[in-house]
C-alpha positions in Angstrom: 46.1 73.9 -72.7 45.8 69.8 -72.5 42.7 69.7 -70.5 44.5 66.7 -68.6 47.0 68.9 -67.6 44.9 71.7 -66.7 42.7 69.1 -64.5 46.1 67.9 -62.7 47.0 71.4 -61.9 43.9 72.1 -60.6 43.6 69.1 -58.4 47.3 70.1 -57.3 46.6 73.5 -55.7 42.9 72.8 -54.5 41.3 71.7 -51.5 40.4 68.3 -51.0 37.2 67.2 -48.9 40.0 64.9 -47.1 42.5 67.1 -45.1 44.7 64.1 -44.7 45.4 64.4 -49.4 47.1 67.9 -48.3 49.1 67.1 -45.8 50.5 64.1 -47.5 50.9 65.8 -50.6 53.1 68.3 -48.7 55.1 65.6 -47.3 55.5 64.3 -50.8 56.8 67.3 -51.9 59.0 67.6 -48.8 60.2 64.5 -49.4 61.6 64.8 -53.1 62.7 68.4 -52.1 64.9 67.2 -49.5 66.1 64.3 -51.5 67.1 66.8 -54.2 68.9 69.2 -51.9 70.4 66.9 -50.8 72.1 65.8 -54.5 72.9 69.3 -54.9 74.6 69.9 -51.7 77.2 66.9 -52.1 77.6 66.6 -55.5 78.6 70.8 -54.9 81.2 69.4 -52.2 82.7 66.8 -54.2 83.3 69.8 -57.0 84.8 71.8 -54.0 87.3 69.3 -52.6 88.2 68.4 -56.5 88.7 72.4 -57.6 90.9 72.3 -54.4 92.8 69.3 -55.1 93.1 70.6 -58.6 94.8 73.9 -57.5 97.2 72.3 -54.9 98.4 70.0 -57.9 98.5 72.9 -60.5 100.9 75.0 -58.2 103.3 72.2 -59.2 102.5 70.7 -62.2 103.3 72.1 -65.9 100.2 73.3 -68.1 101.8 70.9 -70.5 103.5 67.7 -70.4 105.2 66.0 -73.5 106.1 62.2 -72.9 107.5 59.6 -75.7 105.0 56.9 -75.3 107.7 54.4 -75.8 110.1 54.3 -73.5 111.2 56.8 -70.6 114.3 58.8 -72.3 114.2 60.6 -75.9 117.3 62.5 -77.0 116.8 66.2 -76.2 117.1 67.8 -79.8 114.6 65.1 -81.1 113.7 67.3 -84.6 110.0 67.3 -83.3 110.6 68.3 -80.1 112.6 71.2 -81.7 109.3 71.8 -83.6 107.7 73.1 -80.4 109.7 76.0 -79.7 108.8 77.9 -82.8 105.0 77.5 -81.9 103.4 81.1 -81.2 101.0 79.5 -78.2 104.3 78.4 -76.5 105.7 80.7 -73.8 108.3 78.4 -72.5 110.2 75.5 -73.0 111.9 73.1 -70.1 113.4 70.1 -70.5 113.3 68.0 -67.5 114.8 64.6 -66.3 113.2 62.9 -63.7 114.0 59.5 -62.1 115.0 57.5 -58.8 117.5 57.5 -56.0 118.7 57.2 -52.7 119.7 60.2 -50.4 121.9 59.9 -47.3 122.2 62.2 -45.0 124.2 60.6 -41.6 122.1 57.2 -40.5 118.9 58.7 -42.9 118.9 56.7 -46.0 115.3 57.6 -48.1 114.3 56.5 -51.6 113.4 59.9 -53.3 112.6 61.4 -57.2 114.7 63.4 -58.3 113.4 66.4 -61.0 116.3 67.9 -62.8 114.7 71.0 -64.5 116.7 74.2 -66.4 116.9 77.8 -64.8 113.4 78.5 -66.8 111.2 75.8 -64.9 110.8 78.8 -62.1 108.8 81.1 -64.8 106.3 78.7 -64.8 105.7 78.3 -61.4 104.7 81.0 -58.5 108.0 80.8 -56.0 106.2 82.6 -53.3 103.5 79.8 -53.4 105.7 76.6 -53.6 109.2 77.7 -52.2 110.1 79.0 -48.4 113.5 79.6 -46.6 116.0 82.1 -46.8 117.8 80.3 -49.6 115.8 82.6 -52.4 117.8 84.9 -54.5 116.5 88.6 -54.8 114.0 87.7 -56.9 112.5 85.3 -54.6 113.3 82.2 -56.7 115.5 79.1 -56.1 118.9 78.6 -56.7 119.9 75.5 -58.2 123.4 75.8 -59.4 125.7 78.6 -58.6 130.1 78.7 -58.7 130.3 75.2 -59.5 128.0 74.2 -56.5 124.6 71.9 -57.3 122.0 72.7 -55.0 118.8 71.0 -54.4 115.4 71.7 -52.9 113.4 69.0 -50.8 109.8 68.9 -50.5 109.1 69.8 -46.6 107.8 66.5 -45.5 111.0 64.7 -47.2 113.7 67.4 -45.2 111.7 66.2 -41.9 112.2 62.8 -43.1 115.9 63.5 -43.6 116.4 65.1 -40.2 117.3 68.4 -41.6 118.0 71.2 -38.9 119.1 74.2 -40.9 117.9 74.3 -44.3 121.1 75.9 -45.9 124.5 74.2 -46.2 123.7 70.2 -45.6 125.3 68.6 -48.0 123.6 65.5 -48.8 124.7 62.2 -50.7 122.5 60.6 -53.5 123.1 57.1 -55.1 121.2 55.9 -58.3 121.3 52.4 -60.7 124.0 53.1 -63.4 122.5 52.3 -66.6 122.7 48.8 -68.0 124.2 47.9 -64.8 123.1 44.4 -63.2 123.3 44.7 -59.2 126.3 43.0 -57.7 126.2 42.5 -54.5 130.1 42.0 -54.1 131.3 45.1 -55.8 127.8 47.3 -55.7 129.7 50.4 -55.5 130.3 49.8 -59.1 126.7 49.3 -59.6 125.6 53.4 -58.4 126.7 56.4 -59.3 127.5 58.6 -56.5 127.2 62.4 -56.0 126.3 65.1 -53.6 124.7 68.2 -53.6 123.9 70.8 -51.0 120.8 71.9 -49.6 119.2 75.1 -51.1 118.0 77.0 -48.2 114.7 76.4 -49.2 112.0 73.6 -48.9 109.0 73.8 -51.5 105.8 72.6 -49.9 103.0 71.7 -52.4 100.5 70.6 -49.5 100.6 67.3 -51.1 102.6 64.4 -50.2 102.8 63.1 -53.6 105.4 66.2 -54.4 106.7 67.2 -51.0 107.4 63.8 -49.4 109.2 62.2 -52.3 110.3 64.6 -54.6 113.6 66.8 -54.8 114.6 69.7 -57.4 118.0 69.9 -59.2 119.8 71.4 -62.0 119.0 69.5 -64.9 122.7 69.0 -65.7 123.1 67.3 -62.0 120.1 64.8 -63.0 121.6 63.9 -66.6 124.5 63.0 -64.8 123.6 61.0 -61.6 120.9 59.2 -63.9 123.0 58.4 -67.3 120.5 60.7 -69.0 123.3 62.9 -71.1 122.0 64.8 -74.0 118.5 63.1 -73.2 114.9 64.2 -71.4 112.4 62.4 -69.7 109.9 64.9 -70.5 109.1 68.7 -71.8 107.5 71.2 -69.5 105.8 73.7 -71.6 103.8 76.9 -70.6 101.4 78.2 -72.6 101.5 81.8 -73.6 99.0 84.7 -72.2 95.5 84.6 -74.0 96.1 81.1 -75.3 93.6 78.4 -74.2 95.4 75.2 -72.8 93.2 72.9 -74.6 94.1 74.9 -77.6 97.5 74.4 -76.8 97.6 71.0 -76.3 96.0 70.0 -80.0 98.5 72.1 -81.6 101.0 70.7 -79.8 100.1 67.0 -80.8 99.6 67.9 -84.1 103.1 68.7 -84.6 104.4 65.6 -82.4 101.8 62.7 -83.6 101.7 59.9 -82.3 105.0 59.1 -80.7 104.4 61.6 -77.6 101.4 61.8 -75.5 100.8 65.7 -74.2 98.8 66.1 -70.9 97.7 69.2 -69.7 97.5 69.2 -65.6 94.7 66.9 -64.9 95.4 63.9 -66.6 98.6 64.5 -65.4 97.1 63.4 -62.2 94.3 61.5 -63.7 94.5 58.6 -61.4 93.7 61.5 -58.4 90.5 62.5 -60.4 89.5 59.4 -61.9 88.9 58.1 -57.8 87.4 61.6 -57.3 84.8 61.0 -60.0 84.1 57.1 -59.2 83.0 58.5 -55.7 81.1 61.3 -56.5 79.5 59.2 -59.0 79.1 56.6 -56.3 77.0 59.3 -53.9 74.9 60.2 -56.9 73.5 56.9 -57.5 73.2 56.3 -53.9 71.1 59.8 -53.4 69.0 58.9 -56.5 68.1 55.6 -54.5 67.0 57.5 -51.8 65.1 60.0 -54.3 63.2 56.8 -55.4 62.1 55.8 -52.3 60.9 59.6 -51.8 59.2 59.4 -55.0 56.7 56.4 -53.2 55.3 59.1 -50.8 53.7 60.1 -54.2 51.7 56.9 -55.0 50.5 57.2 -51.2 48.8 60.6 -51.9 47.8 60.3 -56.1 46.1 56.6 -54.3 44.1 59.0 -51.5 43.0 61.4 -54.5 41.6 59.1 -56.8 39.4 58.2 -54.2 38.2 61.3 -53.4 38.3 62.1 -56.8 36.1 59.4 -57.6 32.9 61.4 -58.0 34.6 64.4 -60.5 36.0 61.0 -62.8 32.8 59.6 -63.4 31.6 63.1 -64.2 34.4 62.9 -66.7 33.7 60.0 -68.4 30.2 60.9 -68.8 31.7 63.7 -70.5 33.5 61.0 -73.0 37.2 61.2 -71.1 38.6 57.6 -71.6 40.0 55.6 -69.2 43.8 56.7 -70.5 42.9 60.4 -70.5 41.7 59.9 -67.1 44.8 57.6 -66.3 47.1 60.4 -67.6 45.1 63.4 -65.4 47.0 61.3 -62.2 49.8 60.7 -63.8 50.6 64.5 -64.4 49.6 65.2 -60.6 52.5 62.7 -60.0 54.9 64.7 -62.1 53.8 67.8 -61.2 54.8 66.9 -57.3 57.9 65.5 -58.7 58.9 68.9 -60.3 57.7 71.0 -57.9 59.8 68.9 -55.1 63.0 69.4 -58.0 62.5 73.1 -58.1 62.2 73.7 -54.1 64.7 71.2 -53.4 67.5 73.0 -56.2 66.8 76.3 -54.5 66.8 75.6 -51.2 70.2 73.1 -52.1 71.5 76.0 -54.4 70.7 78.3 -50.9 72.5 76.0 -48.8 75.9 76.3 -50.8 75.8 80.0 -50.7 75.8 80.1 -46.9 78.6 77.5 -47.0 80.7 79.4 -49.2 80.4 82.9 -47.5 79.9 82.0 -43.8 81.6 78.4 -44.0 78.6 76.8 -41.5 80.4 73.7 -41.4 84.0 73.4 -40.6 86.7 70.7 -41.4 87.4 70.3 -37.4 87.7 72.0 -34.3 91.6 72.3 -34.3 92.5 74.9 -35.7 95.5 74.5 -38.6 95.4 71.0 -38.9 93.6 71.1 -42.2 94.4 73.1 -45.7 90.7 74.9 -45.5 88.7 75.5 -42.3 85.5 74.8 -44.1 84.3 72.4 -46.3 84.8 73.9 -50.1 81.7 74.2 -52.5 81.3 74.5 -55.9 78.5 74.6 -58.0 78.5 73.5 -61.3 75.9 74.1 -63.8 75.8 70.8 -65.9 75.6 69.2 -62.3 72.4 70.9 -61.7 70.9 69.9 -65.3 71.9 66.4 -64.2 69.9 66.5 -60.9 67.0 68.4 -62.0 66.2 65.7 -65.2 66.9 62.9 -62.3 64.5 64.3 -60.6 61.9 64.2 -63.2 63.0 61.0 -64.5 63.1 59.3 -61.5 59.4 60.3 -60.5 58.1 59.3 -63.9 58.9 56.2 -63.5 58.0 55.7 -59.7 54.6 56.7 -60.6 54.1 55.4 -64.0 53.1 51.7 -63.4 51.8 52.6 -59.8 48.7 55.0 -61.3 48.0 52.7 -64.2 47.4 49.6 -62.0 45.6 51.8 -58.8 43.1 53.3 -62.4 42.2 50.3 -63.5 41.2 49.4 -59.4 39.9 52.0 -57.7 38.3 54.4 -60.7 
């Protein structure tokens, strides 16, 4: 063993002659052990409320979306879009049409996106998750078209917005900008095209007001025609077969479109969501590594208090031909030492801390009872994150006590 580092251990776990080295030594340890839990208790919340955000959105979103990168619309038997349905990782194939309009509904007049999608769209989502009303068919699914009549489902928020009283049999008039159409304001009726369609029964009801605020399901043949959009797709919902990795997925999948469509599986779909998630979480790690830094000081306080009472055993070492480095470095591995052993308490007890949260929920979203999605604050722990806070920990500690025990040598020994 480095007989530096077998002199810093020793110094670590023995008695000083000054009680006052021990107890400070403790609260250095405390302190970068509290400082670390701390990192590992939010960072593990921020990784809760994102896996939570991320499974409200995926109740809604498709595994995979195909755009054109140039423009909105591309016609729907596009040869390489045809290409997809042959793959073996693709279970199923929707074309959709998505764009915007106005619903009326009596004196209620709200702008709204309208999703045509075809009769398959509902295998790729779970209808006793999203949809709920007395409008569902046997099977529990949607009706969007049936004997000539177009149906449509509002999100829940958007139907309260409406002023809807009975989900079934509303009938409900949409407007949207006709295609190469300049507005007019003296003949604007010929600036719209008009059509209706009646209420499904139903409401979905994401938990997200993204989707159930603004957003209303049709027939895809309803939403080619209100929108100009005939023969034509704004995008392609795909769902990837049983035992077939999305990310696997997706590459095959742009390797048969190239460059002229982008394919996003369901979080860059909402990549703007998790890109803010990240910037904040990032955010609290850089602010919790500050206060990890100012921990790390307690350190200097009690290496400082043991050179001098070291002072004694280093002139013994010197006699024994230690150089002034070696001896530099003895301190300088008592500082890392405290650093790692405050990391490895601190990950523990932080690591301890989520456990309770996520069986016994200790700390709760609010007192009121239904007025949040989860009662408790969600936890996850993620292993990289740990790696991360564990070599911050280190890193951080090096450095507050590098410069620190190099001048205080050179001063007091």
């Amino acid at each position: 063993m480095n007989y530096e580092l077998f002199i810093a251990r020793r110094y670590l776990f023995s008695k000083k002659s000054h009680h006052a080295i021990n107890i400070i030594s403790g609260i250095s340890v405390c302190g970068v052990a509290i400082a670390t839990m701390a990192l590992v208790c939010t960072l593990s919340v921020f990784n809760g409320f994102q896996d939570l955000v991320a499974g409200l959105f995926t109740a809604f979103d498709p595994e995979l979306e195909v755009k054109i990168n140039e423009g909105r619309l591309v016609n729907a038997n596009d040869a390489a879009l045809q290409k997809l349905k042959t793959l073996d990782c693709i279970d199923s194939y929707t074309e959709c049409v998505e764009g915007q309009a106005l619903l009326v509904k009596g004196n209620q007049q709200v702008v709204a996106t309208v999703r045509g999608v075809e009769d398959n769209f509902l295998e790729q989502t779970n209808s006793s998750e999203l949809f709920y009303g007395d409008g569902l068919d046997n099977d529990g699914r949607i009706v969007l078209h049936r004997d000539g009549i177009d149906y449509g489902v509002l999100g829940f928020q958007l139907s309260n917005k409406m002023g809807l009283q009975a989900l079934c049999g509303d009938s409900i008039f949409i407007y949207a900008p006709r295609k190469g159409v300049r507005y007019n304001g003296t003949n604007a009726d010929k600036c719209f095209n008009e059509s209706a369609f009646c209420t499904a029964g139903a409401v979905f009801n994401v938990k997200q007001a993204k989707y159930d605020a603004n957003y209303v399901l049709t027939s895809i043949d309803f939403a080619r025609q209100l929108l100009d959009a005939q023969g034509q797709v704004t995008a392609i919902h795909l769902h990837v077969r049983e035992g077939v990795s999305v990310s696997e997925a997706k590459d095959k999948v742009q390797e048969v479109l190239g460059n002229r469509f982008s394919v996003k599986d369901r979080y860059e779909q909402q990549d703007e969501v998790f890109h803010i998630m990240r910037i904040e979480k990032l955010i609290a790690y850089i602010f919790l590594t500050f206060i990890l830094l100012v921990a790390c000081f307690n350190i200097i306080g009690s290496l400082s208090m043991l050179m001098i009472d070291k002072k004694a055993d280093v002139d013994t070492l010197r006699n024994l031909g230690a150089t002034n480095p070696q001896i530099c470095h003895v301190f300088i591995y008592e500082g890392r030492m405290i650093s790692a052993a405050g990391a490895v308490v601190g990950i523990l007890l932080g690591l301890l801390l989520c456990w309770l949260q996520m069986e016994f929920g200790l700390i709760t979203m609010g007192n009121a009872e239904g007025s949040f999605i989860i009662e408790a604050y969600p936890v996850s722990i993620h292993f990289w994150d740990i790696v991360i806070i564990f070599v911050t920990v280190l890193v951080v500690g090096w450095l507050a006590v590098w410069y620190p025990v190099r001048y205080l040598s050179k001063n007091l020994l």
